[in-house]
Rosetta silent file (secondary structure, phi, psi, omega in degrees, C-alpha in Angstrom):
SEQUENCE: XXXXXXXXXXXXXXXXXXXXXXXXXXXXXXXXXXXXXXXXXXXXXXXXXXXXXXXXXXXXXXXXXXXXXXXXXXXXXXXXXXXXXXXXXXXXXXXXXXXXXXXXXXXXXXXXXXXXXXXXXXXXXXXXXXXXXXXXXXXXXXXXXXXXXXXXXXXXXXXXXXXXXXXXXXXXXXX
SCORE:     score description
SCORE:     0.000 S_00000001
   1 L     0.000  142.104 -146.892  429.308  225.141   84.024 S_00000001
   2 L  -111.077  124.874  171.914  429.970  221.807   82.786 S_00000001
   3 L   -76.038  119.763  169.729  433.786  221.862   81.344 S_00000001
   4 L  -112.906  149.566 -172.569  434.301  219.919   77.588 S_00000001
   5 L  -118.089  138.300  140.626  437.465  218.647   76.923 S_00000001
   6 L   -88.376  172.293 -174.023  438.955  218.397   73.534 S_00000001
   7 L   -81.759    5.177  131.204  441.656  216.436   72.251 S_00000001
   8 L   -76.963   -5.885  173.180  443.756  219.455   72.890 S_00000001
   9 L  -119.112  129.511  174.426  442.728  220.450   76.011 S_00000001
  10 L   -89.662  150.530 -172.933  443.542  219.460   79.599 S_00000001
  11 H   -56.760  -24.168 -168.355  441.092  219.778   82.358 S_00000001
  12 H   -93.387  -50.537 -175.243  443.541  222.085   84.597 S_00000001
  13 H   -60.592  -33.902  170.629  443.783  224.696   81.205 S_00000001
  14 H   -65.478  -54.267 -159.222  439.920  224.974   81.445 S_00000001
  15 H   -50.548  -56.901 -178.122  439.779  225.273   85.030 S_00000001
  16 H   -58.726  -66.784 -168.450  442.598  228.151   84.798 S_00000001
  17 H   -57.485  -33.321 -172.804  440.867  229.774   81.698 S_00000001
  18 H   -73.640  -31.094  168.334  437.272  229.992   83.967 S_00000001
  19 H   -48.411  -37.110  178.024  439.200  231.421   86.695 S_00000001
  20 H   -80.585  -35.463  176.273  440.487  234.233   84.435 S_00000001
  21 H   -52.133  -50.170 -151.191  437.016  234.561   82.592 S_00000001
  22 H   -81.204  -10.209 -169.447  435.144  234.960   86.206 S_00000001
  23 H   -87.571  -73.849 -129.432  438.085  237.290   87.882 S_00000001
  24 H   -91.289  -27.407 -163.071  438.609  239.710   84.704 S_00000001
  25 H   -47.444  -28.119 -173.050  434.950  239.833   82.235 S_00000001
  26 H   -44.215  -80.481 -178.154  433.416  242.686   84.394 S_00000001
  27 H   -17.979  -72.637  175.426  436.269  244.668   84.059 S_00000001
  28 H   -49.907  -29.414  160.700  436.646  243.972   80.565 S_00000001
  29 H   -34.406  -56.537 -166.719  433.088  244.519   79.841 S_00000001
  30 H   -80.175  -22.710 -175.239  433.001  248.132   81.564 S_00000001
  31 H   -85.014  -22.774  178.785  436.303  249.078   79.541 S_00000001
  32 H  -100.274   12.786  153.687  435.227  248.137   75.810 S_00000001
  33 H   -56.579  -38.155  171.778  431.524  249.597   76.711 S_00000001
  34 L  -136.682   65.157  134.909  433.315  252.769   76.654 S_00000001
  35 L  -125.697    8.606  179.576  435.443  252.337   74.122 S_00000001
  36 L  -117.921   -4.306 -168.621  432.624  250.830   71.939 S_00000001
  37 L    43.503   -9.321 -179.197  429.942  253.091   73.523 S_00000001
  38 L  -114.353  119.465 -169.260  426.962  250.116   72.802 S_00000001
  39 H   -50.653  -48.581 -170.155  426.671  247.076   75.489 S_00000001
  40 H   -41.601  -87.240 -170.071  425.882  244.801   72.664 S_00000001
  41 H   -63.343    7.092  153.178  429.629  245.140   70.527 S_00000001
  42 H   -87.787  -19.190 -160.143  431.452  245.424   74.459 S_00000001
  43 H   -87.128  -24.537  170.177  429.530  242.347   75.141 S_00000001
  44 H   -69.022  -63.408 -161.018  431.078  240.751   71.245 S_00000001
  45 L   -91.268   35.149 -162.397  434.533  242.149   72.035 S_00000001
  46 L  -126.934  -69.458  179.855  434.443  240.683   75.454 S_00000001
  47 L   -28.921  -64.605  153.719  433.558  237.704   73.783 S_00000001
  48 L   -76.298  -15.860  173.896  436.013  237.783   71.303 S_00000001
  49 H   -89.026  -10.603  177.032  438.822  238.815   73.252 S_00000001
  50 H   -99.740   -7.730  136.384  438.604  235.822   75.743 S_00000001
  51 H   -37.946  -75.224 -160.470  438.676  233.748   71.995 S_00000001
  52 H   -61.063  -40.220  171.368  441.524  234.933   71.210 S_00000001
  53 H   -71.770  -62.177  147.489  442.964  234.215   74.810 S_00000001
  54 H    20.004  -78.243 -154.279  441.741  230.802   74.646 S_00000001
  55 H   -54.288  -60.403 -169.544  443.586  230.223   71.286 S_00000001
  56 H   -78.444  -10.647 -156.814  446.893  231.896   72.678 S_00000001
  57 H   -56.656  -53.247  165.084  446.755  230.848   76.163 S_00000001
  58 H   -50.505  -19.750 -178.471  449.738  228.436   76.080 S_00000001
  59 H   -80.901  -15.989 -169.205  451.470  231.612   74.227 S_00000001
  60 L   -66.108  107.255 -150.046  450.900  233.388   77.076 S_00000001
  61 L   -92.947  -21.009 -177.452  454.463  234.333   78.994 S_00000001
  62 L    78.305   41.181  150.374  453.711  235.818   82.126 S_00000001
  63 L   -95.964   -2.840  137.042  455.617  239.389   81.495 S_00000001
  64 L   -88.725  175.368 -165.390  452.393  241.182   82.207 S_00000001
  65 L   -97.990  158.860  155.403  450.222  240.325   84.892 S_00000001
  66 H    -4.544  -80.263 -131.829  446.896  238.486   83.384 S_00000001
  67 H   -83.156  -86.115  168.643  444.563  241.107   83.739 S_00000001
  68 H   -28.743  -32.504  178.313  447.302  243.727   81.405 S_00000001
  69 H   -91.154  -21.183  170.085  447.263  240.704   78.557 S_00000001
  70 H   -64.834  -52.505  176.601  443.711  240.478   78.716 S_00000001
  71 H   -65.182  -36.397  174.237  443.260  244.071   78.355 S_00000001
  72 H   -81.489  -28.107  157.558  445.486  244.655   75.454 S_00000001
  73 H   -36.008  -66.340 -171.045  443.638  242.003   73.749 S_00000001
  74 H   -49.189  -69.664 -171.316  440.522  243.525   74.594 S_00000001
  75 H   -44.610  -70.217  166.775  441.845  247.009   73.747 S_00000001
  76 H   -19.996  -83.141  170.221  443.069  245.433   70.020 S_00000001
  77 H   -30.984  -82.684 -156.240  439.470  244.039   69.631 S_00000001
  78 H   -35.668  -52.652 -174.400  437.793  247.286   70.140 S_00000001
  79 H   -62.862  -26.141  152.344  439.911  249.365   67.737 S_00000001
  80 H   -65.837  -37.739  155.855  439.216  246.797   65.233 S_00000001
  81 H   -53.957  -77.727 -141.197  435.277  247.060   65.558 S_00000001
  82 H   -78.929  -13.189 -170.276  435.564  250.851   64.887 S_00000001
  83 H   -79.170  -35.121  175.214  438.139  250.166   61.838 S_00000001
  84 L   -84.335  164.268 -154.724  434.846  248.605   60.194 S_00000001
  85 H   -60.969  -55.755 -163.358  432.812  250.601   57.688 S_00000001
  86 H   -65.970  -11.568  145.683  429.479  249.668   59.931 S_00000001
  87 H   -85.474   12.203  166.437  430.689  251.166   62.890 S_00000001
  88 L   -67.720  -44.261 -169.321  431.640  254.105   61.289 S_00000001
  89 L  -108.880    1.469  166.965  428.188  254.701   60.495 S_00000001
  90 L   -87.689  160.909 -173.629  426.235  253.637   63.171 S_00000001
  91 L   -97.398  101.064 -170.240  424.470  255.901   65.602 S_00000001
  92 L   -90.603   63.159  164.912  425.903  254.995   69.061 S_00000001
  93 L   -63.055  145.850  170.298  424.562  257.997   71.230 S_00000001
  94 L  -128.958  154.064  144.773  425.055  257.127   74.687 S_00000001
  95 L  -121.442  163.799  162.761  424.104  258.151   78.600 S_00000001
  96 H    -2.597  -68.232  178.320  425.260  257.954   81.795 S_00000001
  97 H  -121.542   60.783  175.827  422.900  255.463   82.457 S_00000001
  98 H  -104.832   19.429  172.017  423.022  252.380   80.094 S_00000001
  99 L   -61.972  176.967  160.212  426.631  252.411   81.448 S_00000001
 100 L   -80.606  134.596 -177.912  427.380  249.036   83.641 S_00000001
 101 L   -68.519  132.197 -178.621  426.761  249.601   86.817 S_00000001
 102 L   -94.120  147.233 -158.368  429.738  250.632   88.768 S_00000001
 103 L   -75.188   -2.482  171.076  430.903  249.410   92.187 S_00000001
 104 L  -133.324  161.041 -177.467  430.743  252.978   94.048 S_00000001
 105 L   -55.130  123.433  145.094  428.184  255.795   93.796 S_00000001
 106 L   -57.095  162.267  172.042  429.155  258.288   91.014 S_00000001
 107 L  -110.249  148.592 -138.877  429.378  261.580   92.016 S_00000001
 108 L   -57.932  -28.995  145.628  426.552  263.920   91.388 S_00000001
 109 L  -100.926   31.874  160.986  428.996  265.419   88.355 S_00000001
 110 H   -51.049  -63.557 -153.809  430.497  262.223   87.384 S_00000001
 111 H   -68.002  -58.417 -171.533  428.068  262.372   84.552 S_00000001
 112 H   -44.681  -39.671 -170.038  428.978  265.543   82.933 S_00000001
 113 H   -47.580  -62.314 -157.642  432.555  264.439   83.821 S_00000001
 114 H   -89.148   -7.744  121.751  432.602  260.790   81.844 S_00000001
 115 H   -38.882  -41.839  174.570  430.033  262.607   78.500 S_00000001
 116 H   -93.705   -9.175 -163.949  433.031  264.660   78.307 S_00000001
 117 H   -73.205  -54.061 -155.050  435.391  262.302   79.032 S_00000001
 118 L   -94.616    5.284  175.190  433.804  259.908   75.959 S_00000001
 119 L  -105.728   12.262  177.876  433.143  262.683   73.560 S_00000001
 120 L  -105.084  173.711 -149.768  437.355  263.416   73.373 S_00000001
 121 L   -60.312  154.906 -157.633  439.470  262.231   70.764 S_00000001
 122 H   -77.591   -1.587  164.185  439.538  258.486   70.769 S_00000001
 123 H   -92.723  -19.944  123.862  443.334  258.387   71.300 S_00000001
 124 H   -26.140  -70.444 -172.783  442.722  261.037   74.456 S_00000001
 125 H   -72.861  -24.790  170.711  439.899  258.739   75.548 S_00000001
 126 H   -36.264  -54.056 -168.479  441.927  255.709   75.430 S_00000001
 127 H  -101.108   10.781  170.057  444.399  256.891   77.806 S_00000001
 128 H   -87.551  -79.219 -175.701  441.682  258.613   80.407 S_00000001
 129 H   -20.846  -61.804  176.258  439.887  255.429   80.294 S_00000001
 130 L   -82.894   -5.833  171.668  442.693  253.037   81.207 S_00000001
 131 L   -76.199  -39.913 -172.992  444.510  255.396   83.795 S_00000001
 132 L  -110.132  -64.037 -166.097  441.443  256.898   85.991 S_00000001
 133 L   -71.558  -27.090  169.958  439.205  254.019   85.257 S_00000001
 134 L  -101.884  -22.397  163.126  441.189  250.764   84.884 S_00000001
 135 L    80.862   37.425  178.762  443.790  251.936   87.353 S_00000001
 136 L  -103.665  150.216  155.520  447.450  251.363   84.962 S_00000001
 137 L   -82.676  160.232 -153.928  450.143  253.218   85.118 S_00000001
 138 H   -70.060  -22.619 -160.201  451.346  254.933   82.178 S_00000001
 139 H   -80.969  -23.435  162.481  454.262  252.483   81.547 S_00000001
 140 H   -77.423  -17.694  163.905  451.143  249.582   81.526 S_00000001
 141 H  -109.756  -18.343  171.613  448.991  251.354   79.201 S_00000001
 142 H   -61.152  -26.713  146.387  451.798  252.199   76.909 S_00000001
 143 H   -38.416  -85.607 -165.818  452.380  248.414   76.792 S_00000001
 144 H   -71.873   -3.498  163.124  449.124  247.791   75.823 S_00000001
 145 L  -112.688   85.683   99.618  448.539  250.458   73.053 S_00000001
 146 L    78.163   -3.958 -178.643  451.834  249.924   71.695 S_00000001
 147 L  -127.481  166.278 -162.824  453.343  253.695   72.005 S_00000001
 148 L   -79.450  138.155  161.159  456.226  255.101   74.065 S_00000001
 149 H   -62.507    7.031  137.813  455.498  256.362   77.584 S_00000001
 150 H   -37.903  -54.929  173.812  456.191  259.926   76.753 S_00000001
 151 H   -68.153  -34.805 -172.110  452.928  259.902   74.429 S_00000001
 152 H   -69.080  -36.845 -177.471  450.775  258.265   77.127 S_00000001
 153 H   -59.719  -22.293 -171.210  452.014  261.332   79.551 S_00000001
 154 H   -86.013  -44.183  170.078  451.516  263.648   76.947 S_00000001
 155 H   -60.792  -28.158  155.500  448.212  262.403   76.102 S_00000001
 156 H   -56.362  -43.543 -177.536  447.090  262.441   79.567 S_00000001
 157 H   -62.568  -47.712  166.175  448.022  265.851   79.669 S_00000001
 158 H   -46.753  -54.800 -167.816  446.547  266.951   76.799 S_00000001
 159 H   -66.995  -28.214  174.527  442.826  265.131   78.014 S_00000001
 160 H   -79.670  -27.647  172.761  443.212  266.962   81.252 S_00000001
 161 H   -68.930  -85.019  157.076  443.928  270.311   79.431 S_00000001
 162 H    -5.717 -100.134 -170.125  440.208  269.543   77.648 S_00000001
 163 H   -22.355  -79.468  175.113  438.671  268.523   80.307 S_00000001
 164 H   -13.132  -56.138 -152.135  439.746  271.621   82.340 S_00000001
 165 H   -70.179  -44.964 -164.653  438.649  273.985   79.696 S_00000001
 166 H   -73.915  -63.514 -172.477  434.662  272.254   78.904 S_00000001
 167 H   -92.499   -4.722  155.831  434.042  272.325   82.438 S_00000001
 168 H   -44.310  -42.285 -175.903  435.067  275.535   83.700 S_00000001
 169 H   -63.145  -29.072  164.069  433.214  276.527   80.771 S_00000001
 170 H   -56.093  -41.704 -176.747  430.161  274.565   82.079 S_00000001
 171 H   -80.091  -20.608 -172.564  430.329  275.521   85.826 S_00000001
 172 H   -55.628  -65.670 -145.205  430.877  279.399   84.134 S_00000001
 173 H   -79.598  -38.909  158.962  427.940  278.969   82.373 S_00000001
 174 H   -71.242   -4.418  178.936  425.554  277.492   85.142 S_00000001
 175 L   -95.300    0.000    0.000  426.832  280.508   87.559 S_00000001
């Protein structure tokens, strides 16, 4: 990739921004696919969130690691794509597998797991998603949504409470 410099940018701030693009877009990619359920708008708010990091990059402070500033960006974007009227109304159905491909073998009820996982309430799915899937700790996604780490614990708890209940009722129902 051929690096353009502007008459604001130094050659070492590109270099550093491709480094972060090529270490973190997966990631970001697999987390606002399912929080946007459609490849297309994770592949926009992927897009747009390493804009916005761009823009801010000198703003950046280093009290999170990368990865955590990147993510709350990311996280921001997404909830703004569902805040507009047209993604209110479009029909995102999703499965298992138009997912991204993941770097280990699901497990043979992974998929029922992550369909129920993405049908629970989107502040519930928020905090499955960055905890079991992104790997933060609650005091790191409470950063990055903005709410006290009491609510992320409680909201884990709650999503685990769910969970619990659809698939007992599922393996009950297949016995």
């Amino acid at each position: 990739m051929e690096v353009v410099q502007g008459p604001d940018n130094t050659l070492e701030k590109n270099l550093l921004f491709e480094k972060l693009v090529a270490d973190h877009q997966t990631s970001l990619l697999r987390t606002c696919y399912l929080f946007l359920r459609d490849r297309g708008l994770a592949e926009d708010a992927v897009s747009e969130t390493f804009l916005k990091a761009y823009k801010n990059f000198e703003g950046f402070r280093g009290d999170s690691s990368e990865k955590t500033w990147l993510m709350r960006i990311a996280v921001n974007v997404c909830r703004d794509m569902q805040r507009t009227s047209w993604f209110l109304y479009v029909n995102r159905r999703i499965t298992p597998d138009m997912l991204p491909e993941t770097a280990d073998e699901p497990e043979p009820n992974e998929d029922s797991l992550l369909l129920e996982i993405l049908n629970l309430p989107k502040k519930l799915r928020e905090v499955v998603i960055l905890y079991y899937y992104q790997n933060y700790d609650t005091s790191e996604i409470a950063d990055l949504l903005g709410i006290a780490r009491s609510s992320v614990s409680s909201r884990l708890q709650r999503a685990r409470t769910k969970l619990r209940e659809v698939l007992e009722r599922t393996v009950r129902y297949e016995q």
